[in-house]
C-alpha positions as CSV (number, residue, x, y, z in Angstrom):
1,X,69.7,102.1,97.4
2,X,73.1,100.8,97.8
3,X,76.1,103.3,97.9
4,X,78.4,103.8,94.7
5,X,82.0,102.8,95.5
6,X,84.5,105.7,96.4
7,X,86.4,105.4,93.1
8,X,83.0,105.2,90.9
9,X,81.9,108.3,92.9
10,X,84.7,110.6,92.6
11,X,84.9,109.5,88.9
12,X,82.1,111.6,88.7
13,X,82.7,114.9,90.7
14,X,86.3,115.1,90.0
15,X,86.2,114.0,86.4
16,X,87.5,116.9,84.3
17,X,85.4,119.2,82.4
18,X,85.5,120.2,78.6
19,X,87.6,123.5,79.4
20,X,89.6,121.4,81.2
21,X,90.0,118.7,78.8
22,X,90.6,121.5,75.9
23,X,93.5,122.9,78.1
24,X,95.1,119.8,78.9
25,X,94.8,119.1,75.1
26,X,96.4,122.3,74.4
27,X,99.2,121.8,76.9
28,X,100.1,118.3,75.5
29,X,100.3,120.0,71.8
30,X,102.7,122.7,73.1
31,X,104.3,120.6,75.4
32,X,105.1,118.7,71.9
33,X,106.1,121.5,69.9
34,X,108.9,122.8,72.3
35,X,110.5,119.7,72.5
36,X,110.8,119.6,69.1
37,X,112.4,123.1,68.8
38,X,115.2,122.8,70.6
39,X,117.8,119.7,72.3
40,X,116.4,121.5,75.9
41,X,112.6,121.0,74.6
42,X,111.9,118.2,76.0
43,X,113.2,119.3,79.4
44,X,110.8,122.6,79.6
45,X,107.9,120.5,78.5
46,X,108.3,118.3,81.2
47,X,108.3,121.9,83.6
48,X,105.4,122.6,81.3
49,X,103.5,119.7,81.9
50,X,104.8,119.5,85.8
51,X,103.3,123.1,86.4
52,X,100.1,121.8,84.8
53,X,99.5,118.7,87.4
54,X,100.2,121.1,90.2
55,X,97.2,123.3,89.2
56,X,94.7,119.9,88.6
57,X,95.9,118.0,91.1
58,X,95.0,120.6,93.7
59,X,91.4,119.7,93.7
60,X,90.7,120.8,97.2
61,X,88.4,118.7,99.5
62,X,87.1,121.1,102.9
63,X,85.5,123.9,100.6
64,X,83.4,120.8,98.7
65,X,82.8,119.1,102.4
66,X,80.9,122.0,104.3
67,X,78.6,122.6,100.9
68,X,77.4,118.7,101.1
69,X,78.5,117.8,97.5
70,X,80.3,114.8,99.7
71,X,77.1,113.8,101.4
72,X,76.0,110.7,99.0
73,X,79.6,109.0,99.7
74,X,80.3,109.8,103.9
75,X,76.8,109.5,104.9
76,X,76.7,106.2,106.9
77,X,80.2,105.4,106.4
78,X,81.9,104.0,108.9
79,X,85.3,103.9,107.0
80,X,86.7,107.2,105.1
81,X,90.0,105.4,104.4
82,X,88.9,104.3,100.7
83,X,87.4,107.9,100.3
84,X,90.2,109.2,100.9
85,X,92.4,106.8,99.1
86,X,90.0,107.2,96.4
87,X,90.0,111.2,96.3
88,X,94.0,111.3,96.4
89,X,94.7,109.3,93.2
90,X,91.4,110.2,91.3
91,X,93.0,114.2,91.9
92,X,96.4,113.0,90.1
93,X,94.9,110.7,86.7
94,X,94.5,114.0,85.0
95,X,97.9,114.8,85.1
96,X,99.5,111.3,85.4
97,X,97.6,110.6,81.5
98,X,99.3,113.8,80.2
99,X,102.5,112.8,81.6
100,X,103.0,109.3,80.7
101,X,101.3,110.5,77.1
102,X,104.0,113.1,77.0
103,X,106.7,110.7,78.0
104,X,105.3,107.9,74.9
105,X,105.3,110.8,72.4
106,X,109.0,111.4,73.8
107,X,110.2,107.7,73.6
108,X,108.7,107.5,69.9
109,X,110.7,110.8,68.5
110,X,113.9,110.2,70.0
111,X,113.7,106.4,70.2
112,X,115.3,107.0,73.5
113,X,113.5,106.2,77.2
114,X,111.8,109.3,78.4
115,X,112.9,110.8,81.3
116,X,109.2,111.4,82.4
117,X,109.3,107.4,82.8
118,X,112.6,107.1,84.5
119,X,112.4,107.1,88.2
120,X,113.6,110.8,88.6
121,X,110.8,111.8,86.4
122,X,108.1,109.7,87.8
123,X,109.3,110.3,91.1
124,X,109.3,113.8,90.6
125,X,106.1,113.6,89.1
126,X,104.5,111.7,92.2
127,X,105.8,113.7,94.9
128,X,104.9,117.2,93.4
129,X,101.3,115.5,92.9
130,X,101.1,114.4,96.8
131,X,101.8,117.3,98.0
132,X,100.0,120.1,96.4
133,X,96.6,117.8,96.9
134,X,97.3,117.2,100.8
135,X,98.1,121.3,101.0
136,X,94.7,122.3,98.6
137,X,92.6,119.7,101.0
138,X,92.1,122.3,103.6
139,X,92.9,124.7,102.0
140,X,91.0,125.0,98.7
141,X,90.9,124.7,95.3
142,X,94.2,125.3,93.5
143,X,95.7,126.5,96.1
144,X,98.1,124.0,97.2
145,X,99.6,124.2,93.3
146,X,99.7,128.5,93.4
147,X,101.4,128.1,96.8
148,X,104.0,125.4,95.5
149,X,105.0,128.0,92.5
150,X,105.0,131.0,94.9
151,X,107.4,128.8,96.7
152,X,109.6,128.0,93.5
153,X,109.5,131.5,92.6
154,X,111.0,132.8,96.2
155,X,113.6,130.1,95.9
156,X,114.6,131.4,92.0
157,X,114.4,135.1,93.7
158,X,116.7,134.5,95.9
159,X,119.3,132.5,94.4
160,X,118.5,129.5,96.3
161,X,117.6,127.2,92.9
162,X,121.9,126.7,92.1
163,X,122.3,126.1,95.7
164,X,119.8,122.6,95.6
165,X,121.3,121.8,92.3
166,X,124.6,121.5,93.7
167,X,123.2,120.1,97.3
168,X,121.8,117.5,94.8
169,X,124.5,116.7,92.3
170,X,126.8,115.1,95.9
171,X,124.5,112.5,97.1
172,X,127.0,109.5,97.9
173,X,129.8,111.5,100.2
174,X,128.4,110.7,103.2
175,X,125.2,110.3,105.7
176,X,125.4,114.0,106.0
177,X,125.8,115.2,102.2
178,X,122.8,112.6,101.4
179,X,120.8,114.0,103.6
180,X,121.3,117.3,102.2
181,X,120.3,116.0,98.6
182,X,117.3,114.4,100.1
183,X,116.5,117.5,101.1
184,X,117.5,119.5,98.1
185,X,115.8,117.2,96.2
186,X,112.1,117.4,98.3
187,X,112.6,121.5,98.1
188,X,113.0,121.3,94.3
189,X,112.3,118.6,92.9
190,X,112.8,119.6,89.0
191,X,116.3,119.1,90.1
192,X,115.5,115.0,89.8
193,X,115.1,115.2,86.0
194,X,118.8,116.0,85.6
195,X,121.2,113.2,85.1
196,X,119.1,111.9,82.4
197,X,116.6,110.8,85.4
198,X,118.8,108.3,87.2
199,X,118.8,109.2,91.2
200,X,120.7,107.7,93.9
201,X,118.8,104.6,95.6
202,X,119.1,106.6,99.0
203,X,117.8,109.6,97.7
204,X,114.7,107.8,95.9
205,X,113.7,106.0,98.9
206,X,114.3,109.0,101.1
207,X,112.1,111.1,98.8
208,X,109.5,108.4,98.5
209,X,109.1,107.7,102.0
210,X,108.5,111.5,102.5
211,X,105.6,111.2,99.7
212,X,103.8,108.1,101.1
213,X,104.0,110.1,104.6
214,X,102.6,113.2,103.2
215,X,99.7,110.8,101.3
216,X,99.1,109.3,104.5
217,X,98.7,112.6,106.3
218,X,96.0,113.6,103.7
219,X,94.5,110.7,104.0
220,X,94.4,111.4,107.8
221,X,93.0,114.5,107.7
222,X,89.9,113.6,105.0
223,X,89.3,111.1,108.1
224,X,89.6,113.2,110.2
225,X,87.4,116.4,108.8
226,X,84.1,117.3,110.3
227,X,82.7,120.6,109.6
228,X,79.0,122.2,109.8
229,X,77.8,122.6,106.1
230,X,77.1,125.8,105.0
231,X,74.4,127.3,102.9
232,X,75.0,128.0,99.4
233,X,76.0,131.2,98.5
């Protein structure tokens, strides 16, 4: 019996469930209904919907490994590239369809592009998604998207959220302040939906080359795992 692909078989074990589906429903509906409430709706709802991805897209892969639910894909493998390539954006659809469905719904109110398709927002979007599913691979479940809000939240706590707003607002000064708005901008990257969306070439490549690394680095360690399985508890 011949394997299913990587894709076709994480289509199955990551593929939502009903609760999940319901919620994502129920985010999309109020993600709708504040941004018709207010002229900053639309900007929350993106937070809203941003917070949402972090949670979904941390799918976790370790926890999943050692209990042998990955056995049908990596036994006899030689190759766990496409696994992993196939794991990584088969975590972020769930998101990405609420997104770019928020972003249409947008674009048809205001007649206006949304800023969930403008390259701050989809950057923004991409990065976040990266990141929290390379940190929730080792370790777990949802954790790589609590741990990114824990992070937000110590950054608000302490003041620190105005400081990247304004590292971010000087991005063409010089090498030096660039570099500070790449780095404002990887830190807190909500501040990318400002300015109707539009960032700096330099800072959108600088932040996209720091999301391919990260992608590659989870791809590396899914290659890279081997751990004895353990018996169900």
């Amino acid at each position: 019996m011949n394997q299913p692909s990587p894709f076709r078989f994480f289509s199955v074990i990551l593929r939502p469930g009903r609760a999940t589906m319901a919620a994502l429903l129920a985010v999309l509906v109020y993600a709708t209904y504040l941004a018709s409430m207010s002229a900053d709706g639309f900007d929350q709802a993106l937070s809203l919907i941003l917070l949402t991805q972090l949670i979904v897209a941390s799918t976790g892969y370790r926890d999943r490994l050692v209990r042998g639910h990955f056995d049908a894909i990596l036994a006899g493998r030689r190759r766990r590239e496409p696994v992993a390539l196939a794991h990584a954006v088969l975590s972020m659809v769930p998101g990405l369809v609420l997104w770019l469905t928020f972003g249409a719904v947008q674009h048809l109110v205001t007649s206006h592009r949304s800023i969930a398709m403008m390259p701050g927002g989809l950057v923004t979007f991409a990065y976040a998604s990266v990141v929290v599913w390379a940190l929730s691979l080792r370790l777990g479940r949802n954790s790589g998207g609590v741990l990114w809000v824990f992070v937000a939240f110590v950054l608000a706590g302490a003041g620190k959220v105005h400081v990247l707003r304004e590292a971010y607002g000087t991005s063409s000064a010089s090498l030096m302040v660039t570099t500070r708005s790449i780095a404002a901008a990887l830190a807190f990257p909500l501040v990318m939906l400002g300015n109707d969306g539009y960032v700096e070439p330099t800072v959108l490549l600088g932040v996209c080359t720091a999301a391919a690394v990260v992608l590659l680095s989870g791809i590396w360690m899914i290659v890279r795992f081997d751990a004895p399985l353990k018996d169900p508890a």
